[in-house]
Each structure stands twice: as structure tokens, then as C-alpha cells.
N, C-alpha and C positions, 0 to 999 in steps of 0.2 A: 747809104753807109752811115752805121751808129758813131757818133764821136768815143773814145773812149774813155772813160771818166777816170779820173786824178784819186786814188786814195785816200781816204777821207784824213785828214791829219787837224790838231790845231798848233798851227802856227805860231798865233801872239795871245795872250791872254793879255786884255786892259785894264789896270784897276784908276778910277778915278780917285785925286786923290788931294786934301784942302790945301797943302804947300807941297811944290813942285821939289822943291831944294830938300826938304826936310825928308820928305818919303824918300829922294833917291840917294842922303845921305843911308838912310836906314836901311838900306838893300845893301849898299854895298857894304855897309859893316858887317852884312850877314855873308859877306863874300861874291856877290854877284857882281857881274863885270859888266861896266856902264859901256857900252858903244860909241865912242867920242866923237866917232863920226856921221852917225849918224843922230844924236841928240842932239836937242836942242833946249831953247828957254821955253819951251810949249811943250817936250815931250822927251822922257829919259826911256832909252832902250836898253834893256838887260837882259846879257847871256843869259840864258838858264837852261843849260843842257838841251835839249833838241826844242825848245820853245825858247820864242823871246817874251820878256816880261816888259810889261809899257807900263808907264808911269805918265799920267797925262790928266789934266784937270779937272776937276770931278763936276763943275757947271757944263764944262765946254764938251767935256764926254756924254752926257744929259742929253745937252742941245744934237751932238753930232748926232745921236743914237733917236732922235727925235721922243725925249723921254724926258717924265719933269724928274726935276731936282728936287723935290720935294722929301724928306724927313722918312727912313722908315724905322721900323723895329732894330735893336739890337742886329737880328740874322738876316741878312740879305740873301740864303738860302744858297750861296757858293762858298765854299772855300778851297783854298789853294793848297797844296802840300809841297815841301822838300823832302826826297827818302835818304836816308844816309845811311854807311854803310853798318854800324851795329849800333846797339844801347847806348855805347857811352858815349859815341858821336850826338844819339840824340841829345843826352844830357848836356855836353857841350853846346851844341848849337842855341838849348832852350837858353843857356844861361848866358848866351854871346848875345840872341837875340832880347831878354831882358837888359843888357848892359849897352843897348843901342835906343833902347827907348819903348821897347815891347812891352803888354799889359800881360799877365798871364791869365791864361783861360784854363788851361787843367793839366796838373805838372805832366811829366813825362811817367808813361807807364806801363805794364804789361797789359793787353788790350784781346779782346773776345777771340778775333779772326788771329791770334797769333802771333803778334807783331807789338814793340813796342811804341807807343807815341807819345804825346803830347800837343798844348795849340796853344800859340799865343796870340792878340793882334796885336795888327802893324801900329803905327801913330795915327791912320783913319783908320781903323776897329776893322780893316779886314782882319779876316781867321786866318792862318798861316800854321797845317798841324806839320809836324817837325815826326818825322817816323821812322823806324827798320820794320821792313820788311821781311823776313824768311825766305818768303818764296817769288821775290823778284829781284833777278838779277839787277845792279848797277852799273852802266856804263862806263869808260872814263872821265866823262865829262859829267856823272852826276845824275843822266838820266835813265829813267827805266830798260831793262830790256826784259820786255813782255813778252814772257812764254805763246807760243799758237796756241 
């Protein structure tokens, strides 16, 4: 008998990150809801719509992942996105998330696939693009609902 396999989903995205206090004031200025019970001084857990966002120390997430800590470029070749529901949410958000402590990376705009965006980084230079969408629906809670 075949087991049957679980739907591929992700769960948690982790970003490692230099001060624990400081990145998860920065989330929740941008509105995400810290988990109080289950956080801790080692690790801040954030609602984010049907994924949780971990906030967790950028040495000890290296080590965990058995992966050096060593320095790279500018792009760590991920970024993370919020979709919101139209343009001038994004504008809002860009300029909530600069007023929390964000760098900007390229204002909010009308963009190729149709949709407008922008990106700024967090306080560790994660990319964080800030979007609408046209053609994906939003949730309640903020997250996608992907067309089949």
C-alpha cells in the first residue's frame, strides 16, 4: 500500500536576522501579528496569511541549516512579497514600511506582467516587494487565492 502524500504547501518561511527585537518590531509595524505564544527570546513567529513568518537569528539559522555565515552579495537570490488589495494600498504600505525603518529599493510602480509593485529591505537587506495584483484574488486574511 502507497502512503499518500500531503500537498506540497510551505508552511514557515525563516529569514535570519542580526537583532531579534529590532526585525520583529519591524514586522509588526508593517501589521503582522506576533504569536505570543508561541515566541520566544530565540525566535518571533508571524501570522502572515496562510504562512507563518519566523524571525530567528541569522548565526544560529547558518549553524541550524548546517551552512556558513559567511558574507554574501547584496541578493541572496529570494525575496519575499506582500500582495495587497490595490495601488494605493501599495503606496501606503511602501511608505508604512519606510517609516518603520525600510531602505527603498524601487518606488512602487506599474510593472510588465500587469500588476503594480515596489521593494524595499527589511533592517537585514531582506527584499520585501510590496504588490497588487489583477489577476489573484486576496483572501481575508491577506493571502493569495490561486486561480487552478
Amino acid at each position: 500500500m502507497t502512503e499518500a502524500l500531503t500537498p506540497a504547501a510551505i508552511a514557515l518561511i525563516t529569514l535570519g536576522v542580526a537583532d531579534l527585537a529590532r526585525a520583529t518590531a519591524f514586522y509588526e509595524a508593517l501589521g503582522f501579528i506576533r504569536s505570543a505564544s508561541q515566541s520566544n527570546e530565540q525566535v518571533t513567529f508571524l501570522k502572515a496569511g496562510g504562512v507563518v513568518l519566523a524571525l530567528f537569528g541569522r548565526a544560529e539559522l547558518a549553524h541550524d541549516a548546517n551552512l556558513s555565515d559567511a558574507p554574501r552579495g547584496p541578493f541572496g537570490g529570494i525575496t519575499i512579497a506582500r500582495n495587497l488589495p490595490s495601488k494605493a494600498a501599495v503606496d501606503t504600505a511602501f511608505r508604512q514600511a519606510l517609516a518603520a525603518g525600510a531602505a527603498p529599493l524601487k518606488p512602487p510602480q506599474d510593472v510588465f506582467w500587469g500588476g503594480y509593485s515596489g521593494y524595499v529591505a527589511d533592517p537585514d537587506g531582506h527584499p520585501l516587494e510590496l504588490a497588487w495584483n489583477p489577476f489573484f484574488p486576496l483572501r481575508d486574511d491577506g493571502g493569495i487565492d490561486l486561480p487552478g
